[in-house]
C-alpha positions as CSV (number, residue, x, y, z in Angstrom):
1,X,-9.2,-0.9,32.2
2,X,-7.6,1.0,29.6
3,X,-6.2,-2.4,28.0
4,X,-9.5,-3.4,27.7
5,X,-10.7,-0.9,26.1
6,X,-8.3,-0.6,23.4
7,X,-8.4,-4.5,22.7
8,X,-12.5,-3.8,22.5
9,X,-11.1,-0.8,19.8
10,X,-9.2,-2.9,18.0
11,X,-12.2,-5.8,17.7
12,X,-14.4,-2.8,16.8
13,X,-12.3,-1.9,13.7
14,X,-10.7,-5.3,12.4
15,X,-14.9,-6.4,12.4
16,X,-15.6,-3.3,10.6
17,X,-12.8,-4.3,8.0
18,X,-14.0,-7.1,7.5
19,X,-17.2,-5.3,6.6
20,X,-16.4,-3.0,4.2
21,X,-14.4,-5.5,2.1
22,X,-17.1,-7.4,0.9
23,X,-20.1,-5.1,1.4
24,X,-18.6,-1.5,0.7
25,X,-19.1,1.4,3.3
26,X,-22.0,2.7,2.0
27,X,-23.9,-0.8,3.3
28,X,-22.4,-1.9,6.0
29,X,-23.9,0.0,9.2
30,X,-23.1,1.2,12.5
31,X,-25.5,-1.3,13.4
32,X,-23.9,-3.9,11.6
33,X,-20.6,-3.3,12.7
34,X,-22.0,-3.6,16.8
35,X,-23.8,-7.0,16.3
36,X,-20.8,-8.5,14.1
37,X,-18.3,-7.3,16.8
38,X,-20.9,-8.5,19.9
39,X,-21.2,-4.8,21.5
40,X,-24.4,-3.1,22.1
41,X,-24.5,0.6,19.7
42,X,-23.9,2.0,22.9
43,X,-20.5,0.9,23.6
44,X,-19.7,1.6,19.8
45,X,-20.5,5.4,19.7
46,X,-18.3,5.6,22.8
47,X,-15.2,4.9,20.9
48,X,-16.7,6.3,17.0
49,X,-18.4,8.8,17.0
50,X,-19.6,7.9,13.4
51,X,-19.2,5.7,10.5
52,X,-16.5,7.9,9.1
53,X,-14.6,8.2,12.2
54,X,-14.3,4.0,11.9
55,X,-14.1,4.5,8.0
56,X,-11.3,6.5,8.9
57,X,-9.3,4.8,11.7
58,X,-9.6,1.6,9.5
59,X,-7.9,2.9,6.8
60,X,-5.4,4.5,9.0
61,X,-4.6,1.4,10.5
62,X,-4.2,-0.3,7.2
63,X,-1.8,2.1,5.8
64,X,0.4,1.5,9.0
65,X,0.3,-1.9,8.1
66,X,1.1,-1.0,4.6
67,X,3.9,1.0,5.5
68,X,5.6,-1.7,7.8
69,X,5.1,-4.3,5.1
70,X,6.9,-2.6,2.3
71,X,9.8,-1.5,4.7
72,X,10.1,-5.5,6.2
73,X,13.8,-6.5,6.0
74,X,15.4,-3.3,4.0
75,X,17.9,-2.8,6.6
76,X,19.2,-6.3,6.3
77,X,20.0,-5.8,2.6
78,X,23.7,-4.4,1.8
79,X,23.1,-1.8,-0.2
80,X,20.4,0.4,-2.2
81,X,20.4,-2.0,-5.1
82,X,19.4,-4.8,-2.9
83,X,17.0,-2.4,-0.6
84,X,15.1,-1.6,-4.2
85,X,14.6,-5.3,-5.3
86,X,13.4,-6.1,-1.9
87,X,11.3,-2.9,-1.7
88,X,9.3,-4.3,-5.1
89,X,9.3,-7.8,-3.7
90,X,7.4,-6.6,-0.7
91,X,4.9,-4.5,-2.7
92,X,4.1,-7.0,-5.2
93,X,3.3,-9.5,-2.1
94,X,1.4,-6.9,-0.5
95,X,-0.8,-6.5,-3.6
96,X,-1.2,-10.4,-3.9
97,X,-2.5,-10.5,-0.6
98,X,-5.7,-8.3,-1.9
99,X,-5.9,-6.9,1.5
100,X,-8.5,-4.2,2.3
101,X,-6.3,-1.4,0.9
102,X,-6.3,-2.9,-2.2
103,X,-10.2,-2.1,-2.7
104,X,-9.7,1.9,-2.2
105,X,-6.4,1.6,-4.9
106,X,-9.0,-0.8,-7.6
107,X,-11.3,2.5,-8.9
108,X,-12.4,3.1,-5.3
109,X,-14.3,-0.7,-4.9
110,X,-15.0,0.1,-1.4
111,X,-17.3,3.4,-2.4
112,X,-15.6,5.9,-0.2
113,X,-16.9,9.8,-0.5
114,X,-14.4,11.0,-3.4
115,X,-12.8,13.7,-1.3
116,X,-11.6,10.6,1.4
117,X,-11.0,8.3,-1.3
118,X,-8.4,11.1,-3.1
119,X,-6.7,11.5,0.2
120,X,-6.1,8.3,1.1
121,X,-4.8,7.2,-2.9
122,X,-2.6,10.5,-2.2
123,X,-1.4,9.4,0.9
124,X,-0.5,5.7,0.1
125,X,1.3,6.8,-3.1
126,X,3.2,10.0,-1.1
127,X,4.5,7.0,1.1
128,X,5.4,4.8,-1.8
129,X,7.3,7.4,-3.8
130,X,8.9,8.9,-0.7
131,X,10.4,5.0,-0.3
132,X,11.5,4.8,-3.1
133,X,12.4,8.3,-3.8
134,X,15.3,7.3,-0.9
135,X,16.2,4.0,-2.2
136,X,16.8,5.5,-5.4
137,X,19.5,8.7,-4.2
138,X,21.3,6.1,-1.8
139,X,21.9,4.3,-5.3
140,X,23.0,7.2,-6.8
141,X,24.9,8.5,-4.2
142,X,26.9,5.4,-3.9
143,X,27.3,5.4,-7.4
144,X,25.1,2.1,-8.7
145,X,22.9,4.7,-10.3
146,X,23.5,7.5,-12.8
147,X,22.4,10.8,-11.9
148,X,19.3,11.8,-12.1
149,X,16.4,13.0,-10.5
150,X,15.3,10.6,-8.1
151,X,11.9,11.9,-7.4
152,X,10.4,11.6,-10.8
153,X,12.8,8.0,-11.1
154,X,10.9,6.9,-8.2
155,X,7.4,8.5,-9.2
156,X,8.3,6.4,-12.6
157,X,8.5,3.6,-10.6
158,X,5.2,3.9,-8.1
159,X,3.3,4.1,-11.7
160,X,4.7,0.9,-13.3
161,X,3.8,-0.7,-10.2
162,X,0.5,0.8,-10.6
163,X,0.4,-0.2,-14.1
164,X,1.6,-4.0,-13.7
165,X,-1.3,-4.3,-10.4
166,X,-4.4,-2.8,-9.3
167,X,-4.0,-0.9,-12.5
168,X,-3.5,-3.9,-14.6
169,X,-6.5,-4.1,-18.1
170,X,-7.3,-6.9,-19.5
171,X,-4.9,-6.2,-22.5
172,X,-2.0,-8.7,-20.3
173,X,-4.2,-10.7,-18.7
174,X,-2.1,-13.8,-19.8
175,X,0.6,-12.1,-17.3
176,X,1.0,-13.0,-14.1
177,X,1.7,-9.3,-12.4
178,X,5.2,-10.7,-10.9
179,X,6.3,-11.2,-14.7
180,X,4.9,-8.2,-15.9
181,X,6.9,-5.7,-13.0
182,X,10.0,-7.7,-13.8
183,X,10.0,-7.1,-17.3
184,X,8.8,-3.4,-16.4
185,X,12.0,-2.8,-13.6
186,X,14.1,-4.3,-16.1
187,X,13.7,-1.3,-18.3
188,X,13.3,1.0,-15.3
189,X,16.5,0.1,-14.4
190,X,18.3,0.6,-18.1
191,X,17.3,3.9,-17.8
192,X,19.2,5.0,-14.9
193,X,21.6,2.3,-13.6
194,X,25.3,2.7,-14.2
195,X,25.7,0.4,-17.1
196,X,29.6,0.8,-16.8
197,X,29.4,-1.6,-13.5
198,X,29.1,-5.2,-13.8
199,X,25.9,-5.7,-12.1
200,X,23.0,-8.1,-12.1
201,X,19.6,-6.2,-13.2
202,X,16.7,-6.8,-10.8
């Protein structure tokens, strides 16, 4: 029974999803959600209690998603170097993907209250920067880095990302964003790799 019941869940939010991507939270309703996921209102408030309790789990779920996707294969890389280009691989083919994240990062698209959608832009950058913010002092510690604060370096980072995606004007639109966060890691890198080792810029 209790497999049942979180299989209906999960129906219940990846219908939802679906919803809010294209018609924004503030239009889809609990009503809408129930007849797209074929489960009388009933059944619904049994497991949501409201809209923003789904709002909520949705996103939740997403960032997990997020969160495994950026982290895919780091371990098989052979050292921080490696772990950092494969880190930005995986974030720039999360952001290609335009999943449903991507939405609440573009200026909020979805139309979340203000106070959810600042604590979910905090949360998913937090995560990002506290990736990278590890990546970054492995490098240093093994010496493939200078020293330097790897907090702000990996802030630095999280906003050229930003800046190159989601973020991206219409000032480079002739730029794909893979060229435009190679160019911009490039010069993230001169900044604070060990230029004294022979070693290929990412």
């Amino acid at each position: 029974m209790a497999e049942r019941r979180d299989i209906r869940r999960d129906l219940i939010l990846e219908t939802a999803r679906d919803l809010f991507g294209p018609n924004g939270v503030r239009r889809t309703t609990m009503g809408d959600i129930a007849q797209k996921a074929g489960v009388g209102k009933p059944i619904l408030y049994q497991y949501f209690s409201s809209k923003d309790d789904i709002i909520t789990a949705v996103i939740d779920m997403e960032i997990e998603f997020l969160k495994a996707s950026l982290s895919q294969g780091l371990d098989e890389e052979e050292n921080p170097m490696a772990q950092i280009a494969r880190a930005w691989s995986n974030a720039l083919d999360f952001y290609e993907k335009d999943n449903f994240l991507m939405h609440i990062l573009r200026a909020n698209e979805l139309g979340l209250a203000p106070y959810m959608h600042e604590r979910y832009v905090m949360e998913i950058e937090t995560f990002v920067v506290g990736l990278l913010e590890s990546l970054i002092q492995g490098a240093i510690n093994e010496g493939t880095f200078v020293q330097c604060n790897s907090r702000i370096a990996a802030y630095m980072g999280y906003k050229l990302y930003q800046a190159g995606t989601y973020g991206r004007t219409d000032t480079l639109k002739e730029f794909t964003s893979k060229d435009i966060m190679k160019r911009t890691m490039q010069i993230m890198a001169l900044g604070i790799m060990d230029q004294k080792r022979d070693q290929k810029i990412f």
